[in-house]
N, C-alpha and C positions, 0 to 999 in steps of 0.2 A: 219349197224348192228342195231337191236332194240331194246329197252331199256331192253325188256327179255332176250336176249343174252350177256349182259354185266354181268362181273360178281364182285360181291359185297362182300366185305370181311361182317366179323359181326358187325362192326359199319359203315357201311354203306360208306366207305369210307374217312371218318371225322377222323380229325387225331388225335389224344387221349387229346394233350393239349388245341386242340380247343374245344372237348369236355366239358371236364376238366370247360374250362374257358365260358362255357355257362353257364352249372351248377353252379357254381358259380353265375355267373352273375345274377339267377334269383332267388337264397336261398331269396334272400331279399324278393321278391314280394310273394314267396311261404312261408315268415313267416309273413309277412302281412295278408294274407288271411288265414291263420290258427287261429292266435290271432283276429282277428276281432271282433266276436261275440260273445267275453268270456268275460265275469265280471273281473271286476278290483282283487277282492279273488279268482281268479282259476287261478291265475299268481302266486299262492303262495301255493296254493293247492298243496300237494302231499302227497307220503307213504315214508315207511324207505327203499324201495324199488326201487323207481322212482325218478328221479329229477322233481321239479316243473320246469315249465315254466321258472320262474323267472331265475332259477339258469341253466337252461340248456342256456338260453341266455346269461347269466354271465360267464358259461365255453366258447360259443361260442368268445367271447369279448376275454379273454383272450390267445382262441387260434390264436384267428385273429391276435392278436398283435405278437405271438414268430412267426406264420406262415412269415407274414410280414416282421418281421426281418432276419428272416435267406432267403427269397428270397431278400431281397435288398444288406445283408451281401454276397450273390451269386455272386454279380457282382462285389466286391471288392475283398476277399479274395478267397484263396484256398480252396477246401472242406471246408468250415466251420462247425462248430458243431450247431446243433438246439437246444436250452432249449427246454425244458419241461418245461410247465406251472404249475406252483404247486397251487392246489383246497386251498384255505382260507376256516375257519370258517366262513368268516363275508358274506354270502352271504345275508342271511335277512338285514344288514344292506344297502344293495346296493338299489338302486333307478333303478326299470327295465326301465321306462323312458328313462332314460339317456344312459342304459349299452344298448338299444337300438338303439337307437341313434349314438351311439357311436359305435355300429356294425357297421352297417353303413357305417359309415365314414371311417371306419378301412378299411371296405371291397373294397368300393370307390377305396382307395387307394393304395389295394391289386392288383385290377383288372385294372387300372392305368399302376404299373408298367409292371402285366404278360401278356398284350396286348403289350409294345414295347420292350418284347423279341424278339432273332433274332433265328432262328431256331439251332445256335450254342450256344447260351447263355441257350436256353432250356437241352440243353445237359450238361449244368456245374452241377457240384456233388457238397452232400451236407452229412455230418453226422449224423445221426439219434443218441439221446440220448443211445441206446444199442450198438453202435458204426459198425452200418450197413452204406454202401453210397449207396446215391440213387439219380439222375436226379432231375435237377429240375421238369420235366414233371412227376416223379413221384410223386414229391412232394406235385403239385398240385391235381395230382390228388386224394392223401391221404388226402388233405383240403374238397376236394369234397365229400367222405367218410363221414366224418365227420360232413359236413353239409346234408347229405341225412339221417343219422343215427339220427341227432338231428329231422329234419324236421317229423321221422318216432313217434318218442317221444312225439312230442308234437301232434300231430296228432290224437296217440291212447291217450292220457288223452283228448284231446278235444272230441275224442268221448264216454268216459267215460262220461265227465261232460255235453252233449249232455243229454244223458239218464237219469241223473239225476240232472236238472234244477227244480224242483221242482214243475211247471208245473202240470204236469203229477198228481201228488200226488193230487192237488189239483181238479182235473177235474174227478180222481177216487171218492175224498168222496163227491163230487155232491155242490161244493164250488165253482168253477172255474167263473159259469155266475153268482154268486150272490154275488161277492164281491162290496163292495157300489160304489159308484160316487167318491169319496174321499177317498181313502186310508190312506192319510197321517192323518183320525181323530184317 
């Protein structure tokens, strides 16, 4: 038979948790490359609309941590129930630095544990704060959601603040090639 005869479901044959645990696995590199080229003030930037940067990394931290725990709580107890993360005021207090960093680590050792699942342990249930159950393989994959929804976030503010780097501004009023040798006088 040749490979055109084989027949291929919609995800190509990849089985949802492995999915699930790619995506995951590369949030990290894909918010490296988002943040890169942004000024230290556009981590803080936003409207009453948007989360900034800052704070959609700080919700991601904090979901990494209940995520984390009710998949390790999966392998001890019965259905367990999952908290909810509850959003603080004190996000400008936060250091992105670290709530960075501190992803990270978090995720590290998210993807740790849901790589030696056993394809039965994927199937343990888990309680949803609205008191729905759902799979751990669901549940990963609702992490996954979550991380593609943020990555979409910061994505369109970065290309917002793309268009308006300021730049631009200056190269329309005929300033751009005649600023001096030394800025900083």
């Amino acid at each position: 038979m040749t490979m055109w005869g084989q027949t291929i479901g919609p995800d190509g044959g990849v089985e949802d948790e492995l999915l699930a645990l790619a995506k995951l696995e590369a949030t990290g590199n894909a918010i490296r490359l988002r943040i890169a080229s942004l000024a230290p003030d556009q981590l803080y930037r936003g409207s009453r609309e948007e989360l900034t940067i800052a704070e959609l990394i700080a919700d991601a931290v904090d979901r990494e941590r209940a995520y984390q725990a009710a998949f390790r709580r999966a392998l001890e107890e019965t259905n367990p129930r999952v908290e909810e993360p509850r959003r603080g005021l004190a996000y400008m207090d936060r250091d992105f630095g670290k709530d960075l960093a501190e992803f990270f680590d978090l995720r590290r050792g998210t993807l740790d544990l849901l790589r030696a699942y056993s394809d039965e342990t994927w199937e343990r249930t888990v309680m949803l704060p609205d008191g729905s159950v759902i799979t751990l393989e669901d549940l990963a994959i609702r992490l996954q959601r979550h991380d593609a929804q943020m990555l979409k976030a910061i994505s369109k503010q970065k290309h917002v603040f793309k268009r308006t780097t300021g730049i631009n501004q200056l190269k329309d009023m005929g300033v751009a090639g005649k600023l001096g040798e030394n800025l900083g006088q």
